[in-house]
C-alpha positions as CSV (number, residue, x, y, z in Angstrom):
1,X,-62.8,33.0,-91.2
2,X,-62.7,30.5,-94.4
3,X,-61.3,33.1,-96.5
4,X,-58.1,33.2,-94.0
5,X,-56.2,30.8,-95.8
6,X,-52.5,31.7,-94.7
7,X,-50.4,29.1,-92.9
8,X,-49.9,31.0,-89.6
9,X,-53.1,30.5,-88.9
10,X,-51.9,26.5,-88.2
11,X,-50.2,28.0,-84.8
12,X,-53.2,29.5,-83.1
13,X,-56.5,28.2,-81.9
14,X,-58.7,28.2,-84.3
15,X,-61.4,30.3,-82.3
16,X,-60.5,33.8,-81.5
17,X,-61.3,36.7,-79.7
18,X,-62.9,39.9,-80.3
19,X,-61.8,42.8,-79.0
20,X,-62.7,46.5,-79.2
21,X,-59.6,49.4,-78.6
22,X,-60.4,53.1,-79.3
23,X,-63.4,51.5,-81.0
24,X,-61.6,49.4,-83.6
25,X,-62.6,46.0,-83.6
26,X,-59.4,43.7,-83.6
27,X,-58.9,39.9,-83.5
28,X,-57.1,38.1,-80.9
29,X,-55.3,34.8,-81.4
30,X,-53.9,32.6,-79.1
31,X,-51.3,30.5,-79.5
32,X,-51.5,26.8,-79.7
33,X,-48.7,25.5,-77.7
34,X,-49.6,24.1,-74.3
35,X,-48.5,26.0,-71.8
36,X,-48.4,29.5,-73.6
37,X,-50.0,32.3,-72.3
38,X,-48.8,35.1,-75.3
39,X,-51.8,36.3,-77.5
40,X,-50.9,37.6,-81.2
41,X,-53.3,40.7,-82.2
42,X,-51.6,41.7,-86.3
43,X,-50.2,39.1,-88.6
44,X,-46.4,40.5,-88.3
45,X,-47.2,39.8,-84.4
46,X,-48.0,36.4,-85.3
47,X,-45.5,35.8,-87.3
48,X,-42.9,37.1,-84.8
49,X,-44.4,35.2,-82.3
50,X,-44.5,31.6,-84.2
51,X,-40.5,32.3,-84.8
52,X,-39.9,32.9,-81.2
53,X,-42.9,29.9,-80.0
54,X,-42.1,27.0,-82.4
55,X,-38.7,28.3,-84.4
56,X,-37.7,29.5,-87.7
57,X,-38.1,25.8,-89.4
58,X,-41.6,25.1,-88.1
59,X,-42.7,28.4,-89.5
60,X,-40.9,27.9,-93.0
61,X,-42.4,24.6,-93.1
62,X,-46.1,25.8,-92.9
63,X,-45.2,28.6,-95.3
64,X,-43.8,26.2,-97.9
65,X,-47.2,24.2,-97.7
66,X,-48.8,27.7,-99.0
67,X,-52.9,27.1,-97.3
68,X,-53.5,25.9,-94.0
69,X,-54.8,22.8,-94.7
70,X,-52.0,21.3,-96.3
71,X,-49.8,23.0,-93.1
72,X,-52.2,21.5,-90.6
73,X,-52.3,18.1,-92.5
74,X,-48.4,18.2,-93.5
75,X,-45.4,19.0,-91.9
76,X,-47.0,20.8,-88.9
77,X,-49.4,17.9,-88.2
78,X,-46.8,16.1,-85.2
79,X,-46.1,19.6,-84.0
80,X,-49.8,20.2,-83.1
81,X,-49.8,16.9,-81.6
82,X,-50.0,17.1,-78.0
83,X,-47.5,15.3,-76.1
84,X,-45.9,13.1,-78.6
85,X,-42.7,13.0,-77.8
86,X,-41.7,10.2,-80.7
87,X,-42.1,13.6,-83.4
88,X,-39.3,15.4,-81.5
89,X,-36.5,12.5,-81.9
90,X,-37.4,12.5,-85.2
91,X,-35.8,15.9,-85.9
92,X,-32.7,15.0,-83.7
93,X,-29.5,15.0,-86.7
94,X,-26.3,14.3,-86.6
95,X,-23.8,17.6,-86.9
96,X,-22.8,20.5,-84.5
97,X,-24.5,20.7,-81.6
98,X,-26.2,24.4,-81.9
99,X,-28.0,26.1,-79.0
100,X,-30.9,28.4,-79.0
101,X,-32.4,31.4,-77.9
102,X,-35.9,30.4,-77.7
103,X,-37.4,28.4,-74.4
104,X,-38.2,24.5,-74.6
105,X,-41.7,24.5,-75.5
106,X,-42.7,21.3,-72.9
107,X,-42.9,18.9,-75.5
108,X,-38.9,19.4,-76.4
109,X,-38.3,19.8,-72.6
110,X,-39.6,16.3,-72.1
111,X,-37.3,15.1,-74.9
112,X,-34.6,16.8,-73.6
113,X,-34.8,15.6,-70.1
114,X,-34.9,11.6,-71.8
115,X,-31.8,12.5,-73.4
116,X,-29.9,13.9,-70.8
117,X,-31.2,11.3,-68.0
118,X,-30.6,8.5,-71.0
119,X,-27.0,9.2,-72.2
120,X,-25.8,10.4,-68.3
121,X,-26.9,7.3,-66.7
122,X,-28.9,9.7,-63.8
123,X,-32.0,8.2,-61.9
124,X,-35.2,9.6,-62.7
125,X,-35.3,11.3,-59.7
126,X,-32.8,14.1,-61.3
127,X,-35.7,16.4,-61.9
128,X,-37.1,16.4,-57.8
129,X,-33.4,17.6,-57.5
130,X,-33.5,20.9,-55.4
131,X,-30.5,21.7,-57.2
132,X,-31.3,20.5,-60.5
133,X,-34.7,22.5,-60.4
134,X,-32.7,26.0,-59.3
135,X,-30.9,26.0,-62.5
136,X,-33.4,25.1,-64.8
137,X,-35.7,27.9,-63.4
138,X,-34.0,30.7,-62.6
139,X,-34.9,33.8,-64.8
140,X,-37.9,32.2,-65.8
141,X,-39.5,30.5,-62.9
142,X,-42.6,29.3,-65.1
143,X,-40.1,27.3,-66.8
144,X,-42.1,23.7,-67.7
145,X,-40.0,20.6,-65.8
146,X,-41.4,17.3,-66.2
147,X,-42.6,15.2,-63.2
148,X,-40.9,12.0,-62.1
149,X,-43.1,9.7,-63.2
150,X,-43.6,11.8,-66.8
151,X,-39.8,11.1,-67.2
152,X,-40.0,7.3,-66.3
153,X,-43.3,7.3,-68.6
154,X,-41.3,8.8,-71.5
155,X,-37.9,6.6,-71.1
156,X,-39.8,3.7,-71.2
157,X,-41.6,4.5,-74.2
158,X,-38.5,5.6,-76.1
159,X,-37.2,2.0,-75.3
160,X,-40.4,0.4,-76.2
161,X,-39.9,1.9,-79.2
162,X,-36.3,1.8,-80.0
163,X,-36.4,-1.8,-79.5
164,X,-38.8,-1.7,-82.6
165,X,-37.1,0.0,-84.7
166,X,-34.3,-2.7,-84.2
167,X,-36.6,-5.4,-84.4
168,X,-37.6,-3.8,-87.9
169,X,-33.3,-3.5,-88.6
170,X,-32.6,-6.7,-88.0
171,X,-35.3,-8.2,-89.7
172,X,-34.8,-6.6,-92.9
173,X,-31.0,-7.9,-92.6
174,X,-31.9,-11.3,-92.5
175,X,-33.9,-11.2,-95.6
C-alpha cells in the first residue's frame, strides 16, 4: 500500500477491504465522507465516484498536488476535516449563482441551511418543519438535515467568527 501514491487515494479510508469474486482477489475502498455508504472496487470507479461525492474541483485539486501526501496535506486537508463548517464559506464567491447535480455532502448541507436561515431571517426551528423536511427529502429520503440545535450551534459560530474577521478589518484600517 506505500507504493499507491495517486491522489484518489486522499478520498477513501485508508484501510481497505479484501475481497474474493470468481477467485480474483479485488480491493475495496470506502469512501471518506461521513455519511456515505458507496464502496469503489477499480480506479475509474473511484474516480467516478470522487466526481459525483466531493465534485469536479476537489478531485482536480488533489490531482494537481500529483502524490497523496501533498493532496492530504494541501488543498484537500479542510475537506477531510470533519465538520468544519468555516472551510465551506471559504469557497463561497461572488458570480452566478450555479446549481448542481450532486447531493449536499452533510458538511455543505449544514452551510447551506446557515445561509438560508441567515439571509431569510427564519427561526431555527425551520428544519423541525413538517413541511420544510418533505421537500428536502423526497426522492432521497436518507437525505442528511441538520438538527435544531446543530443549526443554532453553527449560526453562532459563523457570528463568532464574522465578528473576527471585522475585528481584524477594522483594525488594520486604523493603522
Amino acid at each position: 500500500m506505500k507504493d499507491w501514491t495517486s491522489p484518489i487515494y486522499v478520498f477513501f479510508e485508508p484501510t481497505l477491504a479484501i475481497e474474493y469474486h470468481d477467485k480474483q482477489r479485488c480491493h475495496v475502498f470506502k469512501c471518506a465522507t461521513h455519511g456515505c455508504k458507496h464502496y469503489a472496487k477499480s480506479t475509474n470507479n473511484m474516480r467516478k465516484h470522487v466526481k459525483s461525492c466531493w465534485g469536479d474541483a476537489a478531485l482536480q485539486a488533489a490531482m494537481d498536488t500529483g502524490n497523496t501526501a501533498a493532496a492530504r496535506d494541501g488543498p484537500i486537508k479542510n475537506l477531510l476535516e470533519t465538520g468544519s463548517i468555516k472551510s465551506l464559506f471559504e469557497w463561497k464567491g461572488k458570480g452566478k449563482v450555479t446549481y448542481s447535480h450532486r447531493q449536499h455532502t452533510r458538511a455543505e448541507t449544514r452551510a447551506e441551511v446557515v445561509c438560508w436561515v441567515s439571509e431569510s431571517l427564519r427561526p431555527f426551528e425551520m428544519v423541525n418543519d413538517r413541511g420544510f423536511q418533505k421537500l428536502m427529502k423526497t426522492g432521497r429520503p436518507e437525505y442528511y438535515l441538520p438538527s435544531l440545535s446543530t443549526v443554532a450551534h453553527n449560526v453562532k459560530q459563523v457570528f463568532i467568527e464574522t465578528c473576527k474577521h471585522i475585528v481584524n478589518m477594522l483594525q488594520v484600517k486604523q493603522s
